[in-house]
C-alpha positions as CSV (number, residue, x, y, z in Angstrom):
1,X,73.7,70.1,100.0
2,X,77.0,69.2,101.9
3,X,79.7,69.2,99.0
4,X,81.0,71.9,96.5
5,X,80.5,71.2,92.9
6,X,82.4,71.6,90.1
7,X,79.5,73.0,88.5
8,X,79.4,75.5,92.0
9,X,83.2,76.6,92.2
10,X,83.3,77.3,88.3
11,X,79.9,79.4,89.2
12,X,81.6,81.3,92.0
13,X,85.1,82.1,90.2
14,X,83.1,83.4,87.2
15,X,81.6,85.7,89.3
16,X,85.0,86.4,91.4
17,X,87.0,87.0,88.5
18,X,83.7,89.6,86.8
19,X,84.0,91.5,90.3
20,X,87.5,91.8,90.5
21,X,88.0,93.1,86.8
22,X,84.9,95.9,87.9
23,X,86.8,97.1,91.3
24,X,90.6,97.4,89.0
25,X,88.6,100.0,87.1
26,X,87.3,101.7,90.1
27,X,90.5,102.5,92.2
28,X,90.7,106.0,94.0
29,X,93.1,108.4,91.9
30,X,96.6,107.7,92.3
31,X,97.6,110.7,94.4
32,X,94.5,110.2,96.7
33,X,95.5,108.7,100.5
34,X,92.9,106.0,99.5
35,X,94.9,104.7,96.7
36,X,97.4,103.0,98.8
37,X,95.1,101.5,100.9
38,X,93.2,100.3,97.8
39,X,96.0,98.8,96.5
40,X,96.9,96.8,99.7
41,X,93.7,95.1,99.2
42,X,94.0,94.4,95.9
43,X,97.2,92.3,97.0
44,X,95.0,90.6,99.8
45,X,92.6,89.5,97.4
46,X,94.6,88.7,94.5
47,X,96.6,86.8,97.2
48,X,93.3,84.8,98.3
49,X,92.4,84.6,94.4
50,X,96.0,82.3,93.9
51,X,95.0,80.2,96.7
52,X,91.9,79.5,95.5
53,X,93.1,78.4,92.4
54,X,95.5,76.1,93.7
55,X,93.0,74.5,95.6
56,X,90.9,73.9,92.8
57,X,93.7,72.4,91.1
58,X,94.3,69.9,94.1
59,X,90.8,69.1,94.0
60,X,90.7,70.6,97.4
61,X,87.4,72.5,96.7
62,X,86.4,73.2,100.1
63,X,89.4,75.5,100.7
64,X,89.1,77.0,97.4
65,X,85.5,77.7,97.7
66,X,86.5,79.5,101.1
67,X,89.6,81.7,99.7
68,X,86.8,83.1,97.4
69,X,84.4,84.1,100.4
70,X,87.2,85.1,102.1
71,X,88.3,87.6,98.9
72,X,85.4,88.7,98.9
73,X,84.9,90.0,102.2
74,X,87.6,92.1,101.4
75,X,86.3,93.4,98.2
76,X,83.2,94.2,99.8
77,X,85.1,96.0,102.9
78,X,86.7,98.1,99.9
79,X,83.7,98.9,98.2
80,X,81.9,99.9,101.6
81,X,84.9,101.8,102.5
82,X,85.0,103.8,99.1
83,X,87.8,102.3,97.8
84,X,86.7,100.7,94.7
85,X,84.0,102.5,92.6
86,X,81.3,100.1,91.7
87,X,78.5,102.7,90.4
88,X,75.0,101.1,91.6
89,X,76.0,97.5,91.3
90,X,74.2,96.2,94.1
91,X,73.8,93.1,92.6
92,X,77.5,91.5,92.9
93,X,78.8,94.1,95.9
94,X,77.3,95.2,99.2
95,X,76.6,99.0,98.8
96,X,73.6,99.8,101.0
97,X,74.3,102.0,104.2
C-alpha cells in the first residue's frame, strides 16, 4: 500500500489518543526528579498530537500519520525510561528489556 487511509489515520489516533490517556495516569509522583522530565514529554507529545491533528484537518495525512509515529517514539522513550507507568501493557508500549 502507498497511501494513508482515512480508515488508517482514524485507526492510528484511536490508538494514540487510548495510549496517551494510559501514560497521564502513570506519571512519577510529583516530588520525584522524574516528574519533571515526565512532564516535558508530555508537552512534546501533546505538541506532536496538535500537529497531527491539523494535518488531518488539511487533508495532509502523510504528515499527520508521521506526528503520530513521531509521538510515539516519545511515549515509548518515557515508558522505557520509567517515566510513565504502563503495568504489563506490552501490547500498545515497548516494555521488554
Amino acid at each position: 500500500m502507498k497511501e494513508i487511509t482515512e480508515e488508517k489515520l482514524n485507526k492510528y489516533f484511536k490508538l494514540t489518543e487510548e495510549a496517551i490517556n494510559i501514560i497521564k495516569k502513570g506519571l512519577p509522583p510529583k516530588r520525584s526528579l522524574l516528574y519533571d522530565v515526565a512532564k516535558d514529554f508530555l508537552v512534546m507529545i501533546e505538541s506532536y498530537y496538535k500537529d497531527a491533528k491539523a494535518f488531518k484537518e488539511k487533508g495532509d495525512y502523510v504528515n499527520a500519520f508521521a506526528s503520530l509515529n513521531y509521538l510515539y517514539g516519545w511515549i515509548d522513550a518515557g515508558v522505557r525510561l520509567g517515566l510513565f507507568d504502563v503495568g504489563d501493557d506490552d501490547i500498545r508500549f515497548t516494555l521488554a528489556k
